[in-house]
N, C-alpha and C positions, 0 to 999 in steps of 0.2 A: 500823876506821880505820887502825891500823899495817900490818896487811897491804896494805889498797889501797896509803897512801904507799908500803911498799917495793916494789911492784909497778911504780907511776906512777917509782919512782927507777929501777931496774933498767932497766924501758925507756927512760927520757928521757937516761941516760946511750948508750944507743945509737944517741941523735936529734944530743942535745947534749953538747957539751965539760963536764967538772965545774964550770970557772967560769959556765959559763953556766945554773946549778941553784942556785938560794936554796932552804935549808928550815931554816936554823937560826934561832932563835926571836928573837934579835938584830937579824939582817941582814934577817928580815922584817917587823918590828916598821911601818919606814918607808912598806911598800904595804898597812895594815891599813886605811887609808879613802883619799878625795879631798880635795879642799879643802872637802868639809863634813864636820867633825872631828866632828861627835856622834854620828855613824854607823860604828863600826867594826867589822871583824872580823877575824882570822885566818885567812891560807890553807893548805892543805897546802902550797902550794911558790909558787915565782917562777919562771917560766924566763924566758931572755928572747933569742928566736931574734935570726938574723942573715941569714936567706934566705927566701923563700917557700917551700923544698921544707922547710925543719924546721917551716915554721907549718903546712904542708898534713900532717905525720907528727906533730904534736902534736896536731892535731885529730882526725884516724885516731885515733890511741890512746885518746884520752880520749872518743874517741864509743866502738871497744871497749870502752873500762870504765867508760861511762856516767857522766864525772867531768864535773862543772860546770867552763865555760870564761870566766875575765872577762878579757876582752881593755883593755889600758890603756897611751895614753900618755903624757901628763905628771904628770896626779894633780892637775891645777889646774881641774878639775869641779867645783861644786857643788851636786851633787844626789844624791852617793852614785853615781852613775849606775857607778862604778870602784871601790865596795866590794866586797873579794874574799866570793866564798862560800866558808863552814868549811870543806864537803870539798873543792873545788877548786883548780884551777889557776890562776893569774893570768898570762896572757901580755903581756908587757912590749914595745912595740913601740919600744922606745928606741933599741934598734943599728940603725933601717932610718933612719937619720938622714941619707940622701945626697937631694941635690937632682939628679938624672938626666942632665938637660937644660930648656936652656932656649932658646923656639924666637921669637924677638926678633922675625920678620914676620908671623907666627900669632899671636903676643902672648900663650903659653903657656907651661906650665912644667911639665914629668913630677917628682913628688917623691915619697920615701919617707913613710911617715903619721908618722915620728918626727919630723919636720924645725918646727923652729922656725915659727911662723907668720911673726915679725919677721926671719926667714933669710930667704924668700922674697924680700921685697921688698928687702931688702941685696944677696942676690946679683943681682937684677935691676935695681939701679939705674943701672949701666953702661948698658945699652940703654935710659935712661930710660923706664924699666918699672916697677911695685909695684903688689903683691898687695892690693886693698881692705879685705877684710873685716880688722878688727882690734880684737879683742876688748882691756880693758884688762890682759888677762893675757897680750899678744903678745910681750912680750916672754923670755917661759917657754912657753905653752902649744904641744902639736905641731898640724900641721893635722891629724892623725888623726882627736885627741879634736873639734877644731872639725869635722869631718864628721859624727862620731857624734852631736855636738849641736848640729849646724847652727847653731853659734855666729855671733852678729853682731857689733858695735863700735859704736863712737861715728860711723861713715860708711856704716852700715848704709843709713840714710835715703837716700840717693841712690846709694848701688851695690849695693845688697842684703844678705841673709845669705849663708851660706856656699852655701845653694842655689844661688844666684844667681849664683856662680863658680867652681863644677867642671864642666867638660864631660866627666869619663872617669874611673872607678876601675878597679883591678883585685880583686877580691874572692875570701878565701880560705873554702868556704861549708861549712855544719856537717858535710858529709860530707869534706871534705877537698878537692874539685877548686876549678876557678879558674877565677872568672865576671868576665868583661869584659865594663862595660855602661857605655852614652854610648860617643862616640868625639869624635873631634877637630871637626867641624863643632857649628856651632848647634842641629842638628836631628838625631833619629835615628827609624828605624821599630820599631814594634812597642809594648809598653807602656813608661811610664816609671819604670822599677825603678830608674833615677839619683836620683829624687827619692824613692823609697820607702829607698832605704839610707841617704840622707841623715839624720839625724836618728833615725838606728833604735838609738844608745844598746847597738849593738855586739849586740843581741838576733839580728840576723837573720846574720851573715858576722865575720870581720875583713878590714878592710884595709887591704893591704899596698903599694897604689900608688894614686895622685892625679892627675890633670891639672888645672891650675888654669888661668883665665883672668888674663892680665896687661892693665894698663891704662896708657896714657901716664899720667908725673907731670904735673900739671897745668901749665899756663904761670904761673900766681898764684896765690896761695892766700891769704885774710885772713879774720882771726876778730875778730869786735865784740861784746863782756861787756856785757852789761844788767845792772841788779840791779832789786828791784822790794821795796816797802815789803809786799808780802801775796802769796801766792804763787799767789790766783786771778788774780791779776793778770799771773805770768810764763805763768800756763795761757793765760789769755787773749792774749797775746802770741803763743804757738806756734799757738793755731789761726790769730790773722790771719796767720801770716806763711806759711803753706799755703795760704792763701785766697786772698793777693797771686799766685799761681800759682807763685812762687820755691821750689827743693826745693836747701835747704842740702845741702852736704858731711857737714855732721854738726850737728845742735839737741840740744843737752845743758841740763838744768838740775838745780839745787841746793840744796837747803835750808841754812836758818843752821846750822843744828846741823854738816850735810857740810862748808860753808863755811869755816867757823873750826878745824875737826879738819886739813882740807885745807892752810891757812894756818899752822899751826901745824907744820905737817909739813912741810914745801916752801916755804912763801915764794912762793905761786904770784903775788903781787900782789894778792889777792880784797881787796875794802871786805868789813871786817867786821859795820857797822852794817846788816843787809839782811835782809830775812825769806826772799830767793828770787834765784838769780844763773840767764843764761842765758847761756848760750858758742855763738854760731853762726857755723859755718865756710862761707865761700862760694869755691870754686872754679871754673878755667875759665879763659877769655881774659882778660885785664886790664881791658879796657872795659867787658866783661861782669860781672866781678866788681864792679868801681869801683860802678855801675850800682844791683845787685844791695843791695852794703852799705849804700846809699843809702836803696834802700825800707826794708831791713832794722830801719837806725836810724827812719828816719819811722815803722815801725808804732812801736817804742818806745818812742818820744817820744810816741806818740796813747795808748798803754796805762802813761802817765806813769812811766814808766820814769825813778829816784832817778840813777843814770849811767851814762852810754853810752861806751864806751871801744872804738877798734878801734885794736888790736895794731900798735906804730908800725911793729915788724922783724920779721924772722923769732925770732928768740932769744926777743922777747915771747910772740910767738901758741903758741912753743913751751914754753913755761913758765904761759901759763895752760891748755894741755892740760895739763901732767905735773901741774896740778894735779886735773884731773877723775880722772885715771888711778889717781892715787894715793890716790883718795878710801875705797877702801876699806882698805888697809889705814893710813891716818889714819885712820879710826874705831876699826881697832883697839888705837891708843893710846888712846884714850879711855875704855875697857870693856871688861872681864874678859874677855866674850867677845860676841860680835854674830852674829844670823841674816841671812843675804841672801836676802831675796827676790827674782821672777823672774816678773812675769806680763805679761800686754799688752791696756792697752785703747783704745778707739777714741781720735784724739785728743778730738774733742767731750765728753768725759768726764773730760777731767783733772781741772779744778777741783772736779766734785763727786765722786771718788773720794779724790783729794787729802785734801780736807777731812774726809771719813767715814774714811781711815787715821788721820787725827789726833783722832777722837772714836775711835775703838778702841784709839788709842796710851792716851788718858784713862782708859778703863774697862778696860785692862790695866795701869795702871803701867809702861807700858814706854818708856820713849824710840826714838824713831823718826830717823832721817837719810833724807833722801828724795835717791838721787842715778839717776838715768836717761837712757836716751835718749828726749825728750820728743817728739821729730819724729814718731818712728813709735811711742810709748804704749807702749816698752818700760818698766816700771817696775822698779826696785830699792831697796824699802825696805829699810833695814837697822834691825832689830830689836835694839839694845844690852840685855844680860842678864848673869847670874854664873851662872855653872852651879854654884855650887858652895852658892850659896841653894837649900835644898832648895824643891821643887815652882816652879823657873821657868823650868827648862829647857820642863819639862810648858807652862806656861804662855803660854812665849813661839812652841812649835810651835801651840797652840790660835791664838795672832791672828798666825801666821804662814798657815794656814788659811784663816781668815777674809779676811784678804787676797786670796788667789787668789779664792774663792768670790766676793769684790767682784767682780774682774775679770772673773769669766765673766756673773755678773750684769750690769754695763756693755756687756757686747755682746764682750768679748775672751775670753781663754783661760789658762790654768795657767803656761801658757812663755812665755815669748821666744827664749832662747840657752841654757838650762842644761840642758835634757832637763827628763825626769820619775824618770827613777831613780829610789832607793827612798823620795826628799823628799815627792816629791807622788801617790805612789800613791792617798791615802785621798781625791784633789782629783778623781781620775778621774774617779769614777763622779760628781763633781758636774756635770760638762762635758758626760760621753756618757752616753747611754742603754746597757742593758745589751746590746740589738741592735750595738751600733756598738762594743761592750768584746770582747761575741763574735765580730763581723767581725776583731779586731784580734788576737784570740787564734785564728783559722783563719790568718794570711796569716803568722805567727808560727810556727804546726807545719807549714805547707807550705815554711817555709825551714827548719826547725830539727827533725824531727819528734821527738827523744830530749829536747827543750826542756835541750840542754847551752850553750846559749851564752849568758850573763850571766842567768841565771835568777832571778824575784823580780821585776826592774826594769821598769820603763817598762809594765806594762799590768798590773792585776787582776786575779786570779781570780776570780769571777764570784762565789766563795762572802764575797769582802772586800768587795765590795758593801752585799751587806747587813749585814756589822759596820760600814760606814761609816757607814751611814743612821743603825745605832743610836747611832752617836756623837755623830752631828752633833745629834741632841736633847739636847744638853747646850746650857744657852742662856748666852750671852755674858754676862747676865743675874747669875749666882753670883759675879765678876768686880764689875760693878758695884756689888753691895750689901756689896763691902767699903769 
């Protein structure tokens, strides 16, 4: 291992400048996980280029000496998916932090993968332009990491994930060259390898360039807070109000527990007396919106909704968002430490998913905060725990599990926005059959064939399969007969 490091040093000084090489054990300490802390390791080094020709000469080398590559950039992941591996390299895409251009009649925007998600749409506001997708971690996370994990936000629901608004990367690929794929129109020929990088958790390429779609700010925007005495009740609310055929800006809701963590932090205005709050934003023309809010509050009122409150100004509507935003780390006041889940089920299944998290939350001892985007069944239970209770760390990944397996059970899936990284490996093979594990591990050595690029992540080897299976015969069951 010292030899490879002085080797990987020797050359990368002749890539990069001394300041741009981390290896002492201090200055690395900070890129030993993502924003899922119970997952950590040590890298041999940091570099952290500043051009496409040193990421395309750092890839060379480390495909020479066969060194595992984790490409990372802001570290506000939570799925491990930017846990460095022991003998590797962790390449930092933080200096490609320039916004290129911006093309205001096209309604696009050329960006480096470091750049601020919440930069986007600040630089584009002049052209009354912004960038949609907006994870609650926008104003830290780069679009890079939201490409790799095709992150969504709270306005997911009606302008998509991050799929939904890249038209063009430029990609630097495990042998070193530079693959341009998507371009500037809506449509392109041949296969869709824009939507296969999307989401690939950095396994297949890095990249090093973005085109995003911009969108007019809307003419009005207003948000109407329901709370609701039982929280089949706000479920029941989100399905009528997709029924009404209306597709909010953004359908968020919240449980008591989020609620009062949230309020307690910010002041967002929440009534604290409520078993379940829902925040829906409706934009567009004025008339339209007016309109809109209208049915919005009458389903409501029919799903006897305890208060209906819409947002008098803009200062309001934007203070009861900083409260959704802020929901997670308000939890983190509350508890030593918290797990976030991440999965997606159809909406028709909220309520009795809902309610079976809450009989798991019982037969674990574990406290739950239930805060998501409810429009489109993205869920994020958070899981409150101590790590420092021996066996509940263990415990709280066992009905962190269980969880996901709910969700593919209900007809959804393991994700939403955060990848699979090294979090939900063991979820995999609940989802896909070993056919569809092995399709996924061929389309992986035809971009990758030395498997140097974030290796471990986002897909199982066939042989964790079967330790999975034998795990999963542990019955929830030992749990309850405490």
């Amino acid at each position: 291992m010292a030899n490879l490091k002085l080797q990987l040093l020797t050359e990368l000084l002749k890539i990069l400048p001394e300041a741009g090489i981390i290896q002492d054990e201090e200055t690395l300490r900070p890129y030993e996980c993502d924003g899922l802390s119970i997952y950590t390791e040590m890298p041999l080094m940091v570099v952290l280029p500043d051009s496409v020709e040193q990421v395309q000469k750092i890839i060379r080398l480390c495909s020479r000496l066969e060194t595992p590559i984790v490409p990372r950039g802001a570290g506000t992941g939570l799925s491990a998916g930017a846990m460095p591996h022991r003998e590797g390299v962790v390449v930092s895409l933080a200096k490609f932090n320039r916004i290129l251009s911006i093309d205001a009649d096209a309604r696009q925007a050329r960006v480096q993968p470091g750049v601020r998600n919440l930069a986007i749409s600040e630089a584009a506001q002049e052209y009354g332009l912004y960038y949609a997708p907006d994870p609650s971690s926008q104003i830290a996370c780069s679009i890079g990491g939201n490409v790799a994990e095709n992150s969504g936000g709270v306005h997911c629901l009606k302008y998509g994930l991050t799929v939904h608004n890249i038209l063009a990367l430029e990609v630097v690929t495990a042998e070193g060259d530079i693959l341009r794929i998507g371009n500037q129109g809506y449509d392109s020929c041949g296969f869709d390898l824009l939507s296969l990088y999307i989401g690939s958790e950095g396994l297949l390429g890095i990249v090093t360039e973005i085109t995003v779609k911009l969108l007019p700010v809307p003419e009005t925007t207003k948000v109407v807070m329901a709370t609701f005495d039982r929280v089949e009740k706000a479920g029941d609310a989100v399905k009528q109000i997709i029924a009404e055929g209306i597709i909010p800006a953004g359908l968020e809701m919240m449980d008591r527990l989020a609620i009062n963590a949230a309020e307690d932090f910010v002041h967002a205005g929440y009534p604290r007396d409520t078993a379940a709050m829902l925040l829906c934003e409706i934009d567009g023309m004025a008339e339209e919106v007016d309109e809109h809010i209208a049915r919005v509050s009458a389903v409501f009122n029919k799903e006897k909704a305890g208060c209906i409150r819409v947002a008098a100004d803009e200062n309001e509507r934007q203070r009861l968002w900083k409260g959704r935003k802020a929901a997670f780390p308000a939890i983190g006041r509350i508890s030593p430490d918290y797990y976030c889940m991440d999965g997606t089920i159809p909406r028709s299944q909220l309520t009795k998913v809902l309610t079976t998290i809450q009989s798991l939350s019982d037969i674990y001892q574990l406290r739950v905060a239930n805060v998501f985007h409810a429009g489109d069944g993205n869920l994020h239970p958070l899981i409150l725990f101590d790590a420092n209770v021996a066996g509940e760390l263990e415990k709280t990944e066992e009905f962190g599990g269980k969880i996901l397996e709910l969700c593919v059970d209900a007809g959804g899936c393991i994700t939403g926005e955060h990848g699979v990284g090294v979090e939900k490996l063991l979820q995999m093979p609940y989802q896909f059959d070993p056919a569809s594990l092995e399709q996924f591990q061929r389309v992986k050595l035809a971009c990758d064939p030395q498997r140097i690029l974030n290796p471990g992540k986002g897909i199982p080897q066939l042989k964790h399969c079967q330790e999975y299976r034998s795990l999963s015969q542990a019955s929830v069951g030992r749990h309850a007969d405490k």
